[in-house]
N, C-alpha and C positions, 0 to 999 in steps of 0.2 A: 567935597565933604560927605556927599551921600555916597558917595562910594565907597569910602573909607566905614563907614557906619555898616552898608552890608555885607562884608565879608568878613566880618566875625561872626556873626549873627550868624549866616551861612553855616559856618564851619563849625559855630557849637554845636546849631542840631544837628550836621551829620556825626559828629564823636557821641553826642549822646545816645547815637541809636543801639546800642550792645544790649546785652544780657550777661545778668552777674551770676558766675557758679562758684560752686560752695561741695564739699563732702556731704554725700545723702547721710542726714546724722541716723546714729544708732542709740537707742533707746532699752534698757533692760526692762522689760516687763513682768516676768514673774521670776521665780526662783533663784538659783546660787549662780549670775551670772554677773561681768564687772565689764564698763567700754575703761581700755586703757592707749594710755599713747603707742603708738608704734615703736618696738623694742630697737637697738643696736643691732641685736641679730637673734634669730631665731631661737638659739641653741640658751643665750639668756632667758630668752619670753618662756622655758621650758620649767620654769619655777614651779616650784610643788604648793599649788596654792589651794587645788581641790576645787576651783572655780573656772566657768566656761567664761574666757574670757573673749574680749570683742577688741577691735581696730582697726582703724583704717589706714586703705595704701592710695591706692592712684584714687583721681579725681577728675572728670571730666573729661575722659580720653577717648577718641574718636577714636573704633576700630579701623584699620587698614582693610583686613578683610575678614572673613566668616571665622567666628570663634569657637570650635565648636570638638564640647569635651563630655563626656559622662549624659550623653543623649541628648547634650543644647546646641542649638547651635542660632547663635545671636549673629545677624546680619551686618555685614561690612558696612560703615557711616555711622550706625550707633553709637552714642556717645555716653558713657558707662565710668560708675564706680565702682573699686572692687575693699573688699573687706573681709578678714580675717579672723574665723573663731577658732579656738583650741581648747584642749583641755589635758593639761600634763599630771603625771600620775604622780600622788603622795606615795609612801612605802604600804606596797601592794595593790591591791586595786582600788580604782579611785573610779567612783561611780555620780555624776553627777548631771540635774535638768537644768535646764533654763530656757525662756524664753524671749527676742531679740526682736524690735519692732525698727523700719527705717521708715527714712521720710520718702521715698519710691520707692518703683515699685521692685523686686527680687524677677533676674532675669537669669539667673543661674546659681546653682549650686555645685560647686567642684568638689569630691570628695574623695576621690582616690589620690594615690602617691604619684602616678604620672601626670595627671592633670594637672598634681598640684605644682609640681618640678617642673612642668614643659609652661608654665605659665609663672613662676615666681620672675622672670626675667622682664614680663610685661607690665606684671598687673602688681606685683610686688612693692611696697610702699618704700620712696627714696631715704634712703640713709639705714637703710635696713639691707643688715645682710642675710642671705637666705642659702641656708644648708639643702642639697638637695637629698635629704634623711630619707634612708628606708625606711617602709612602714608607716608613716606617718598618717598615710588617710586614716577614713574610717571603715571600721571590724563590722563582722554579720553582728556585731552584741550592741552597736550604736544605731541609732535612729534617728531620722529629723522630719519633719512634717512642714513644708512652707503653707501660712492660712491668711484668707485674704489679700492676698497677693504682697502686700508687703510686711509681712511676721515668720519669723519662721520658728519653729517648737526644737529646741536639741535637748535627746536623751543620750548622753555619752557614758561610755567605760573604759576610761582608759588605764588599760591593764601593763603598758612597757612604754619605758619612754621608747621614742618622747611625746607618747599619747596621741589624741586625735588633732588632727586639725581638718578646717571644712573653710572654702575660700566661696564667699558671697558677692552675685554679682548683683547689682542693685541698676538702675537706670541714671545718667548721671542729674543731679539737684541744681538745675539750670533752670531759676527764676526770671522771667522777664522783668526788665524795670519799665516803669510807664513809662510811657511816650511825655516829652519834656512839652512844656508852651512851646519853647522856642521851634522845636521840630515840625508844629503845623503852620509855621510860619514861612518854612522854608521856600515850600513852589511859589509863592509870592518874593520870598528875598530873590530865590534864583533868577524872576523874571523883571525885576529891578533894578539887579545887576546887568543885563542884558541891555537892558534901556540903558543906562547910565554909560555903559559902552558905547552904545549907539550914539549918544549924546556929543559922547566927550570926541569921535571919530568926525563928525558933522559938523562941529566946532574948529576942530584942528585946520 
């Protein structure tokens, strides 16, 4: 009977020992900016809205190896979320700020068209399809400022489609969950089970 009692006991606490991950959320903090769902495909999300908008792709993804694009280069094992701002043009020039706060910290900023295309395959959000568009980074006439490590400031103009786009790498939002009762229970369960082995072998 006591045997039967500790190997559940056992086996909860090692399943409870994880950590639960989540999309580092994004936050609009000032100006003409919007977080929206991850589009269909690209060439949709390219809607003349006049607003920098904000979404997220992957979540919680272990690099392979060295990432490393537009003068970052983030270290193989990191485990990273990536997210998507743009700003597509109304008829003629569409000039628009905002400013974008995550819950980590900003581990890169991709802005040109190759980084963004040599990476839409990785970091690219599932069920979204991605055009490998000319042009798409960002022009000498755009700007962005990351501030306190996890905000960043975008001053955009996007003058042709299909405007800017700037891909966000953030740290991935991997919260520990406590440690369960049952967990500090265990090197006592485990050494109980040992016994009651012994027990039951001595017996036989």
């Amino acid at each position: 009977m006591k045997f039967a009692k500790i190997v559940p006991l056992a086996a909860a606490a090692i399943v409870s020992l994880s950590a639960a991950a989540s999309a580092s959320t994004i936050s609009v903090v000032y100006g003409n900016g919007a977080v929206v769902a991850a589009p269909a495909d690209t060439s949709a999300a390219s809607s003349a809205t006049g607003t920098i908008q904000a979404f997220n792709e992957v979540s919680n993804l272990t690099l392979g190896s060295n990432l490393k694009f537009n003068g970052y280069d983030i270290a193989a094992g990191t485990a990273i979320d990536s997210h998507m701002l743009f700003l597509s043009p109304t008829a003629g020039k569409t000039a628009s700020s905002a400013i974008f706060s995550f819950s980590t910290d900003i581990l890169a900023v991709f802005t040109n068209t190759r980084a963004l295309n040599l990476t839409d395959a990785l970091l690219g959000a599932a069920g979204t399809a991605y055009n490998a568009i000319a042009g798409r980074g960002l022009e000498p006439s755009d700007s962005f400022l990351v501030v306190g490590g996890d905000t960043i400031a975008m001053n955009l103009n996007a003058t042709t489609t299909p405007g800017d786009w700037v891909r966000v790498i953030t740290a991935a939002d991997v919260a520990p969950v406590p440690l369960p009762a049952g967990a500090l229970l265990l090197p006592g369960a485990l050494a109980l089970l040992g016994a009651a082995k012994r027990r039951r072998k001595s017996a036989a």
